[in-house]
N, C-alpha and C positions, 0 to 999 in steps of 0.2 A: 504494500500500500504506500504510495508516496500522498497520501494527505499530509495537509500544510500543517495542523497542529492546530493547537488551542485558538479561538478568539481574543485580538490582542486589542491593547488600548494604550493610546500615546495624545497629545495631545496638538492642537493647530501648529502647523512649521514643525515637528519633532517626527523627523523619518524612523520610521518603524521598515524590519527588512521581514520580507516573504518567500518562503522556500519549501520546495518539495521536502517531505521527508526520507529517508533511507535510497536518494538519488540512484539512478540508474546512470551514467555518465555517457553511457551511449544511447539515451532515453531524448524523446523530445517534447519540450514544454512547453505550454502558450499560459498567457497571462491574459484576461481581459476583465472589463466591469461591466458587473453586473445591476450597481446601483449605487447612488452615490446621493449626498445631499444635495437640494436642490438650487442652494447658491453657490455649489464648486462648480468651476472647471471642468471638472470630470463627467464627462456623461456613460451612459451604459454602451456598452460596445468598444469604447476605448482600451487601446491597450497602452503598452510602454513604451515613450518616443529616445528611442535610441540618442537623439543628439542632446537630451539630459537622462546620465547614468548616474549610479551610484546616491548615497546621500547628498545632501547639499551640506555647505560649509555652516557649521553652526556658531552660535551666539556672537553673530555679525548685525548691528542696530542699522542698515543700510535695508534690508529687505522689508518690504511693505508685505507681508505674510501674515495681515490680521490685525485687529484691532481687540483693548480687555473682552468684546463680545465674543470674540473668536471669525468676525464678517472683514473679508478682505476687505484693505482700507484703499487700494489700486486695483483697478480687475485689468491694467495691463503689466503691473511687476510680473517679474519675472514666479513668484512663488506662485499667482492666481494662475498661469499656462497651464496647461492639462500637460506638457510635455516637465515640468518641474514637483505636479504633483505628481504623477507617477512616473518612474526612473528606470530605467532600464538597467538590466546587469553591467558589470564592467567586466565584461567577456569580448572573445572574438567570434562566441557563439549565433547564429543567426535565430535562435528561438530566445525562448527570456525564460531561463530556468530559474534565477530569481529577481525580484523587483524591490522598488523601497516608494514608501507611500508614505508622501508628505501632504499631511491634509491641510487643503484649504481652509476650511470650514470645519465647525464642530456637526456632530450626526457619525451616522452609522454609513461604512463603505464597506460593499458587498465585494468580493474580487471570485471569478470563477478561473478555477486551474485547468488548465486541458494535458491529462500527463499518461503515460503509456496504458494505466491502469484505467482509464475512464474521468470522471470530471468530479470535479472536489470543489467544496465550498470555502471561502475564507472570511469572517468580518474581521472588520478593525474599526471598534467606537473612539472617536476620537472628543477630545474634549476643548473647551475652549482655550486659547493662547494663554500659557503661565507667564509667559516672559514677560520683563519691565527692560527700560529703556536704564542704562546708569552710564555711568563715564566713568574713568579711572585715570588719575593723575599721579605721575608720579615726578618728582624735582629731578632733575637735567643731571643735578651737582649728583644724587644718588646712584646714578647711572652712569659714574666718572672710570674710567678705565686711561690706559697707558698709553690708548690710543682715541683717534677723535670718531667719535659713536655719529654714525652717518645711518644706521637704522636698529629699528628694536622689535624685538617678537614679543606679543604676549601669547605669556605660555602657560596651560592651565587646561581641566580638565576640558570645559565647556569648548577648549577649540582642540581635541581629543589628542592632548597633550604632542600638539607638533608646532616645533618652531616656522617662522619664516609662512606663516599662515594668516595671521592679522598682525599689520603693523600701524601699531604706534604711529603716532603723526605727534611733531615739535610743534609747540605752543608755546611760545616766549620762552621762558628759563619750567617748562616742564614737558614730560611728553604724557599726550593722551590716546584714551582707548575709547572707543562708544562702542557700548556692544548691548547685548538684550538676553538676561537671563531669568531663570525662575526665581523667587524671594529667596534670602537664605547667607550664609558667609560666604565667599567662595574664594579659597584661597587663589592666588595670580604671580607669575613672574612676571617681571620685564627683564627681558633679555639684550645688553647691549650687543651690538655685533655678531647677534648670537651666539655669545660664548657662554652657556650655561653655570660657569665656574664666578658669574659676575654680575649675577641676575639680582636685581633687587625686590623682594618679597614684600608680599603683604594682604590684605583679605578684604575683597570688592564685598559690601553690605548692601542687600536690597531688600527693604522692607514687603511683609505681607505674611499672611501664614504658611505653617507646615501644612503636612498630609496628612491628610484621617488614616485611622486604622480601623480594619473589622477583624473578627472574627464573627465561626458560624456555628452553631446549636443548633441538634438534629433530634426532631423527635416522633413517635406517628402517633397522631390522634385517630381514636377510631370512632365508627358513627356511631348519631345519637340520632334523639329526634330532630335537630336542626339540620343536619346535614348527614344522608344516608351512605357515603361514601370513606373509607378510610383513609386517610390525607398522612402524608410525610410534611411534616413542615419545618419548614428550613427560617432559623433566626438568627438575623446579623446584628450583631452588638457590636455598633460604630460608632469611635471616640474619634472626637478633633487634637489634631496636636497640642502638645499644652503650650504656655506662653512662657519664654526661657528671657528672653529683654527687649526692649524697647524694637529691636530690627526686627528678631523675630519672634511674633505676637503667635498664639495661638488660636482655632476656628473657634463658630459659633459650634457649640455643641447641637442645638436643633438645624440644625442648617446641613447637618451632614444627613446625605441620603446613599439606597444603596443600590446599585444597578444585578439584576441576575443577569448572567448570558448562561444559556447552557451549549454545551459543547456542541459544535456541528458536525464533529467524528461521529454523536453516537446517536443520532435521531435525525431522521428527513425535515427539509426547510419548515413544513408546516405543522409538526410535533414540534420543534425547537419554538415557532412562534406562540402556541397555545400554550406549551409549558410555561414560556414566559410572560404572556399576558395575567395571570395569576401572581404575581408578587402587586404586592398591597404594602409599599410603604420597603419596611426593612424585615418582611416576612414573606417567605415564598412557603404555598401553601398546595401539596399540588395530589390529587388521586393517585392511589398506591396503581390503580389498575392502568391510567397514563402514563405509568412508568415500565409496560410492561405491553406495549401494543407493536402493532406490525412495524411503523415505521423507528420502533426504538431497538437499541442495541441490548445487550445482556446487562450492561452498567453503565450508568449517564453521569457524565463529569456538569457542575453546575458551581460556575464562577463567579461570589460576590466581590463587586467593586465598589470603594468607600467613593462619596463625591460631595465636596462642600464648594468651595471656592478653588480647590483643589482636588485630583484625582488621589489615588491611593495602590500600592501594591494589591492584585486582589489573592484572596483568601478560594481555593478548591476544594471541592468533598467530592468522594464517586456513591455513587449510592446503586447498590445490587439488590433487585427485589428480590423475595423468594418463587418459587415455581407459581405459588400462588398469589397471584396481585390483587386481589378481594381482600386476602388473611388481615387480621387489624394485628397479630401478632409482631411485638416488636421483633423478635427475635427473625422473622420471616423475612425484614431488612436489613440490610448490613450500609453502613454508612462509616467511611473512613477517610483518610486524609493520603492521596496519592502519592505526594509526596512527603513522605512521614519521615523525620530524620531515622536513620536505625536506633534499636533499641542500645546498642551498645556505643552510640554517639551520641547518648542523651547529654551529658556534662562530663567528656572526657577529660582527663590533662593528658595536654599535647606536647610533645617532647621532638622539638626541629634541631635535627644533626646537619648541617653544613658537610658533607661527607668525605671533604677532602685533608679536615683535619681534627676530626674525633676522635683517632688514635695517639694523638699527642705530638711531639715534636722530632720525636727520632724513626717512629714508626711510619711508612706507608699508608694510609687510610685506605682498606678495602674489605670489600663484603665479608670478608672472612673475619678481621678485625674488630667489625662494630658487632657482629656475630658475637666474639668472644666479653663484649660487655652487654650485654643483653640480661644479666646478672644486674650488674647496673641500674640498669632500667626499672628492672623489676623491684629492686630495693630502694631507688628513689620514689615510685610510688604511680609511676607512668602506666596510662592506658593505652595510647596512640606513639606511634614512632612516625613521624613527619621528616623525610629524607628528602632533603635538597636531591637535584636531578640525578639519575644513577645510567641515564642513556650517553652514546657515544657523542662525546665534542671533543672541540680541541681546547676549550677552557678549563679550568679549573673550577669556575663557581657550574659550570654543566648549561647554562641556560643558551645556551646556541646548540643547538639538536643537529647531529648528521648522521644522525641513524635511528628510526624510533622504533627497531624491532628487537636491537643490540644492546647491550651493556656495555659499559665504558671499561676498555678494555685494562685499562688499569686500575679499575674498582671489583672488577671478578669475571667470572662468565654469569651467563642467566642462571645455570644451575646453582652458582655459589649465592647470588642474590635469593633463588626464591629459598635454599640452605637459610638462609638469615631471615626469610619471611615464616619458615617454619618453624624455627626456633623465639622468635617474638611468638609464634601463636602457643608456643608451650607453656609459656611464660604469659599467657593471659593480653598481650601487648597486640592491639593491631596497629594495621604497614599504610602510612598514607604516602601515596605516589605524587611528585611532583609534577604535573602533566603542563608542556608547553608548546602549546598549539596555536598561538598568535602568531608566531615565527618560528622561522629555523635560522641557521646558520645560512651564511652564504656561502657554505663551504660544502653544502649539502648539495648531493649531487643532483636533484629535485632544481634546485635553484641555477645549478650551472647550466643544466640541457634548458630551463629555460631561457636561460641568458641565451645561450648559446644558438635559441631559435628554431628548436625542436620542436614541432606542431602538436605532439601530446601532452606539453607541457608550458605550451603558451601561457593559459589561462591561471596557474599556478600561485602565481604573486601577484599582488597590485603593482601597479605602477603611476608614478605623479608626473606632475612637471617640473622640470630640472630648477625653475625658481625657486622651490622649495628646498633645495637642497642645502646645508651647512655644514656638510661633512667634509669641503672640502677636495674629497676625491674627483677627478677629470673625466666628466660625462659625455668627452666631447665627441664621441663616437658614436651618443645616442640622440635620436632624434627627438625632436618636441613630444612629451607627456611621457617619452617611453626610461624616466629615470623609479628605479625601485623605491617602494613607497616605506618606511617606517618613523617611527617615533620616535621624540626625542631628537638626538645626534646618533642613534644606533644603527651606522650605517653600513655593520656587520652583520645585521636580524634581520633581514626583509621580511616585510608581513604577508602571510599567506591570504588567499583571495575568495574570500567564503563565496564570492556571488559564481566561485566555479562548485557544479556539482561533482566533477573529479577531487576536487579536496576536498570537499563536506564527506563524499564517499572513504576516502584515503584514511583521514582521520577518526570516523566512527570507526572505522576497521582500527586504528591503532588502540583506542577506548577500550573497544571488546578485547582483542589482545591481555591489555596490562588489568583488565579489572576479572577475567579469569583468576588472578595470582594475587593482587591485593586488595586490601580494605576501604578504602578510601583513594581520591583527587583532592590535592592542593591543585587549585587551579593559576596559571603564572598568566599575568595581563590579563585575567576576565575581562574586566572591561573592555580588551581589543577586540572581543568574538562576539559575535552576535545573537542577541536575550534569542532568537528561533535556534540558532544550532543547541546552546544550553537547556531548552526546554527541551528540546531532541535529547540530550545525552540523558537527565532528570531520568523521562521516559525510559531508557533505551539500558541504561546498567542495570544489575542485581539491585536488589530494595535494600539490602545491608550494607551498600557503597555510599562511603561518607562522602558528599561535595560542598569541599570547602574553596569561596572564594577568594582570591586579592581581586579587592575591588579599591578604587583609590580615587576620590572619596568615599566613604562611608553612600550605598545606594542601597535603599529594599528592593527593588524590580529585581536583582537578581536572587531574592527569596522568592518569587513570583513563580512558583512551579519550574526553580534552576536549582539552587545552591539551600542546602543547611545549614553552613554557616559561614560567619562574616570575619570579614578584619576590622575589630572594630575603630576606624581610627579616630572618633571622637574621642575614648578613653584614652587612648595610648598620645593622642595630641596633650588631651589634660593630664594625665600623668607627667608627659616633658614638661611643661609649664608651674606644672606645682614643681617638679623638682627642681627647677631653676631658679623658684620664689618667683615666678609672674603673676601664677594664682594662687589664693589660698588653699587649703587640703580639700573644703567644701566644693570647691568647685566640682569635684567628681560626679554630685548631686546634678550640677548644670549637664554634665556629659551624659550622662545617662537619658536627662529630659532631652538632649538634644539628639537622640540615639530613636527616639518618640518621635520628634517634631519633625524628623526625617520621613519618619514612617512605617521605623519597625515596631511591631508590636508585640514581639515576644523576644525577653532580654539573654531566656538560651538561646538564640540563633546565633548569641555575638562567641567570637575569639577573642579572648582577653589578651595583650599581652604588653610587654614594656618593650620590648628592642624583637629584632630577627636581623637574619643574614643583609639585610639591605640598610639599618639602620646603626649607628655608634651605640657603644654600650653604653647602658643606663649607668652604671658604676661609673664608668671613666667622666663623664656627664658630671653626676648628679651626687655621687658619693655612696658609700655603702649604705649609712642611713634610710636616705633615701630612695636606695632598690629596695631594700627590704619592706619598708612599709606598701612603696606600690606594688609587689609582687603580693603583698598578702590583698592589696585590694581586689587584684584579678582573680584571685582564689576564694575570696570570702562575696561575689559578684556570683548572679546568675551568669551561664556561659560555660567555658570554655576556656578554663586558663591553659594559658604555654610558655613554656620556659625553654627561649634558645639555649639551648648546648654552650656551655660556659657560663651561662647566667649566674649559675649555683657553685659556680666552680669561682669565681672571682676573675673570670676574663674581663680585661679590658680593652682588649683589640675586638675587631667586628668579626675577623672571618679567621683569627690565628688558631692555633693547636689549643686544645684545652688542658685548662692545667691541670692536669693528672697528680705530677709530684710535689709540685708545688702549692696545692688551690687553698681555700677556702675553706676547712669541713666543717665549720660553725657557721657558715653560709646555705654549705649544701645540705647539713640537717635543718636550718631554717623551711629550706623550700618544701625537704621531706615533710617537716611536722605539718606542713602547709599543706599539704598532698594528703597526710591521712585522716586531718581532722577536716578535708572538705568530703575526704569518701566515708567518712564516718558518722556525720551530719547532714542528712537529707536536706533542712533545711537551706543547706548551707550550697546547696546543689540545684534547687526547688521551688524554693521560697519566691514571695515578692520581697520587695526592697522599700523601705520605708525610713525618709528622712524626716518626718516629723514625729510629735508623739515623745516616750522616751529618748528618743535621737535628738530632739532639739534639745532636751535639756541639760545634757552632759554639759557640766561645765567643767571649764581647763581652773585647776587653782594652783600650779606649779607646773609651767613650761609656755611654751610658741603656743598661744591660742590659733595663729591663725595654720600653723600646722599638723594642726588635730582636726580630725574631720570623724563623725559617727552615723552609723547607721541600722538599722533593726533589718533581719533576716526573719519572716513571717509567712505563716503558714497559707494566708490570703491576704491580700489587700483591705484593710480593714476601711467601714464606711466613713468612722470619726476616727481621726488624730488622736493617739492617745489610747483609743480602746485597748485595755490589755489582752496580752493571750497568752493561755499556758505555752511554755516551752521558746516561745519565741527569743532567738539571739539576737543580742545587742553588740554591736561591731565597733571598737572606738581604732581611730588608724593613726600615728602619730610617724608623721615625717621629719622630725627633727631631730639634731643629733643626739638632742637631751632628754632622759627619760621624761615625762607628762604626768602629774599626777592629775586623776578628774572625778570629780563628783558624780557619781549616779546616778538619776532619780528611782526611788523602790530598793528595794533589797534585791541584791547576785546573792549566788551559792558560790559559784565556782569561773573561773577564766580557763577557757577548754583548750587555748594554746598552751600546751605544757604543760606542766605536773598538774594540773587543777586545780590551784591555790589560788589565793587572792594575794599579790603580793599589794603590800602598806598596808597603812595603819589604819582603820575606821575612825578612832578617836578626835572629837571634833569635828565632825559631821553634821549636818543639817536633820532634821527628824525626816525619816524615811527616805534617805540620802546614803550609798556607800563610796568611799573613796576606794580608788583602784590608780596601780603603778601601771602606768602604760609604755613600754620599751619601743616596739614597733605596733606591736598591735595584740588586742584583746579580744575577746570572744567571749560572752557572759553570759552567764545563766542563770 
């Protein structure tokens, strides 16, 4: 079956890409429309005008692509063309195996597939324009280098992190940027010369709200006298972002509404429509026996989407009726979450090996080696083994791939490697694969035959125009557009070309490969792949394969029926920040709500962590103090904590040998006691998170008030501040190098980090008040 996949939703000017599924590469495709809103461009019958491919360049304020309504504000710009809403591949293919659809208008766009298998439906509800208009200024003098700056890139996610793509324009003594994003911070370089070593930083502010979140409640009502029929009804409980400061405010709480689509995989156009003409508000209410008719499938996927002033990641349930779709029998329905993280990826600690020098400083680092500390592992207290790349390059960090079916051959054979995945699995430890599929090397011979002009391997890579270029290298052999495309200065990685379906094919085949043999994807440049291929893999792996993203910024869309879990970089920003002293310890409280006002709505999805193989050590940074405490916050945090390899050891290089002989071991039992009092406390794994209540009232009465920060781990989210609960732990975190003495409010028994004691003295305390010695951090009961 090459159906497209789920019903997707983006919003006005925000190109969304559309693809066969499980391609055939010698298959042929046609794209056309089927129905469109009736102020686009686009009409029925259209298909993709080849002479606009690909996406369009984003958050450029120059395109007239909508107005706050979402109604073109020029119906002769270039974004109102029917040849700009919808894009053709960037192939040299003569059919359009995929497309990218950039809506004019808000409404619903029908797209019909024409693929070897028959004809396939696709929507795409599109929402009204998020972007605002801002500017970004930055001083001239900021921008000062050795040499005389004659131009500047802004570089930033929003223009998909490529230099030499939007430039800066002088403005007396500053250079400016106009560009058009969604509300929110959004960090920015400006690049002189485009020398990225010289970039001056900082964080474009556009007022408005975050993104609602839902979730969904599945239950069947059976008949009565009002209605004789047995109903599954489906309830979305949709919260607005909350309000974190003045930039960015939180929604109206009644203002948020909730859109069903149900899946067009698994029901004919006129089932799909009837099913959904029955939601009523944030309740979709629908006959067990319409779930269970000629034009419906065995299981029907039904997707809510949060919508205020803003869309929202949506939320999917499959619901399987039993044989008998009369039964009022709950048990006769099964209702479950497709993409359900696995049960042994509920709150792992992830333990990331850089793997070329785990084994220390005299030893080799190979699969045999980290083999032989797999002991290690198991006595620090690890569940996941997260291994930087293990396939064939010529680098050392592995992320340029020239071979993705091979092991590097100075890290073992495949057989020594899955030797080392067997022995983690003895040891209770699963094996997360680092998979990089944005690029290869350019050393790959994939990329040479295409250079080289090979006809089956044309389509293989993108390619730009040589403008773009800042690598330097002499393209002068290539002709206009035809210079390799990538990110960044990394003029070694060429990016691979999803709108070919010989690479969508090539690489699912490498997925099924490596996820026979392990447990899990770290996935490298998520954000370079496109949200349809990642729904495809979701789909397409074992149910007990963990997919974790880098994603950078912090994005929910890739929870959207993609990834389980996240990087979270809100935390890991506020964690630098407190460590530095910018922010106070409380600020974690702000990370968290801004982790919310993003759009995620469940705080296991995130990856806690303080540093990894891309970032300087927290220690060499911040001081030992100060790792300790933020490693306990990632730990004692819903989620997903991780400790790179050296963390615990006292490294203070980013990617050197870990120090074996030399380390830390009152660091590394730190992280351990961390490790077992989070697998030993559900709460502590489980819980909601609550900063008011007992957590505001901790007072500091000896130390850094502003580097004590507390928090309550609780069994649910309680309705009033304050309300007590049995059992619930109280977290206090003290980031300073000087132990904290603080007041309690209520009576502790016990501090669960360590021997269970309450270290200090109670004596002169307030009534119903305990004092407690807080070193790095506390845990109370």
């Amino acid at each position: 079956m090459y159906e497209p996949g789920p019903p997707r939703t983006t919003s006005v000017g925000e190109s969304v890409e559309l693809a066969p599924r499980a391609p055939d590469p010698e298959g042929t495709y046609r794209w056309r429309v089927r129905d469109a809103p009736a102020e686009s461009a686009l009409s029925a019958g259209d298909g993709p005008d080849r002479t606009a491919s690909g996406p369009p360049s984003p958050a450029v304020a120059s395109g007239a692509d909508g107005a706050m309504d979402g109604v073109g504000a020029d119906a002769s710009a270039d974004a109102t063309a029917a040849s700009a809403v919808l894009r053709a591949s960037e192939t040299s293919r003569e059919d359009d195996p995929v497309v990218h659809l950039v809506p004019d208008v808000p409404g619903t766009y029908v797209l019909a597939l024409d693929a070897p298998d028959g004809g396939h439906r696709q929507r795409v509800l599109a929402f009204p324009d998020e972007r605002r208009e801002a500017e970004i200024r930055v001083p001239a003098a900021d921008l000062a280098v050795d040499e005389d700056v004659d131009r500047v890139s802004l570089l930033w996610a929003h223009g998909e992190n490529r230099l030499a793509r939007h430039r800066p324009e002088r403005d007396g003594d500053e250079w400016v940027a106009s560009v058009r994003v969604p509300p929110g911070r959004h960090g920015y370089g400006f690049v002189p010369n485009d020398d990225r070593s010289a970039a001056s930083h900082g964080v474009c502010e556009v007022p408005g709200p975050g993104r609602p979140r839902v979730s969904l409640d599945a239950t069947v009502v059976e008949a009565d006298e009002t209605d004789a029929a047995d109903r599954l009804r489906l309830t979305a409980a949709a919260e607005p972002a909350p309000a974190i400061d003045g930039v960015e405010r939180g929604g109206d709480p009644d203002a948020i509404d909730v859109t069903f689509l149900v899946d067009d995989r698994d029901a004919d156009p006129e089932t799909v429509a009837a099913i959904e003409s029955l939601a009523d508000g944030r309740t979709l209410s629908v006959p067990l026996e319409d779930l269970r008719g000629d034009g419906v499938a065995d299981a029907v996927r039904v997707h809510a989407v949060p919508r205020g002033e803003r869309y929202g990641a949506a939320e999917t349930v499959r619901i399987e009726p039993g044989p008998d779709a009369g039964g009022a029998d709950a048990e006769a329905v099964a209702v479950d979450d497709p993409h359900a993280t696995p049960e042994w990826a509920a709150s792992p600690t992830i333990y990331e090996v850089f793997v070329r020098s785990f084994a220390g400083d005299t030893l080799p680092t190979t699969f045999r080696e980290i083999e032989r500390r797999v002991e290690y592992l198991d006595y620090l207290g690890v569940d996941a083994l997260w291994l930087t790349p293990v396939l064939a390059s010529p680098t050392d960090h592995g992320y340029h791939v020239t071979d993705y079916y091979d092991t590097a051959s100075d890290l073992g054979s495949r057989e020594s490697f899955e030797s080392l995945v067997d022995a983690c699995h003895e040891a209770g430890i699963r094996v997360v694969f680092d998979l990089v599929i944005n690029h290869t090397s350019r050393d790959h011979p994939a990329f040479q035959l295409h250079s080289a002009g090979v006809d089956a391997y044309a389509d293989h890579y993108r390619r730009t125009d040589g403008a773009a270029d800042v690598t330097g290298i002499d393209w002068a052999e290539l002709g206009d557009g035809d210079m390799p495309d990538y990110y960044f200065e990394w003029g070694r990685i060429p990016n691979l070309n999803y709108d070919s379906p010989a690479v969508r094919a090539w690489l699912l085949d490498v997925i099924d490969e490596w996820a026979a043999v392990v447990d899990g994807f770290r996935a490298d440049v998520a954000w370079g792949v496109p949200h349809g291929f990642w729904k495809e893999v979701a789909d397409r792996v074992p149910e007990d394969v963990l997919l974790l993203d880098e994603t950078l910024p912090h994005d929910p869309f890739y929870g959207e029926g993609e990834f389980h879990r996240h990087y979270d970089t809100s935390l890991y920003e506020t964690l630098r920040a407190i460590g530095a002293g910018d922010e106070p310890a409380d600020a974690v409280e702000t990370a968290l709500a801004r982790g919310e006002w993003l759009g995620f709505g469940d705080g296991r999805s995130q990856m806690r962590y303080v540093e990894n193989h891309d970032e300087d050590r927290y220690l060499a940074e911040y001081g030992r103090d100060a790792l300790r405490a933020a490693a306990a916050v990632t730990f004692t945090l819903p989620g997903a904590p991780m400790i790179y390899a050296g963390q615990e050891r006292g490294n203070e290089t980013y990617r050197g040998p870990v120090r074996w002989h030399d380390g830390d071991n009152d660091l590394t039992g730190f992280h351990r006691e961390l490790a077992a009092l989070r697998e030993a406390e559900p709460l502590l794994r489980d819980g909601a998170v609550e900063f008011g209540g007992r957590a505001a009232d901790v007072r500091v009465i000896e130390g850094d008030a502003e580097r004590v920060t507390a928090y309550e781990r609780t069994a649910t989210e309680r309705a009033e501040a304050g309300d007590p609960e049995e059992d619930a732990l109280l977290v206090v975190v003290n980031f300073a190098a000087e132990p904290a003495t603080v007041a309690v409010p209520d009576s502790v028994d016990a501090d669960l980090f360590g021997d269970g004691s309450l270290r200090g003295a109670t004596e002169g305390a307030d009534d119903g008040e305990t004092r407690v010695a807080v070193d790095a951090v506390a845990v109370l009961r």
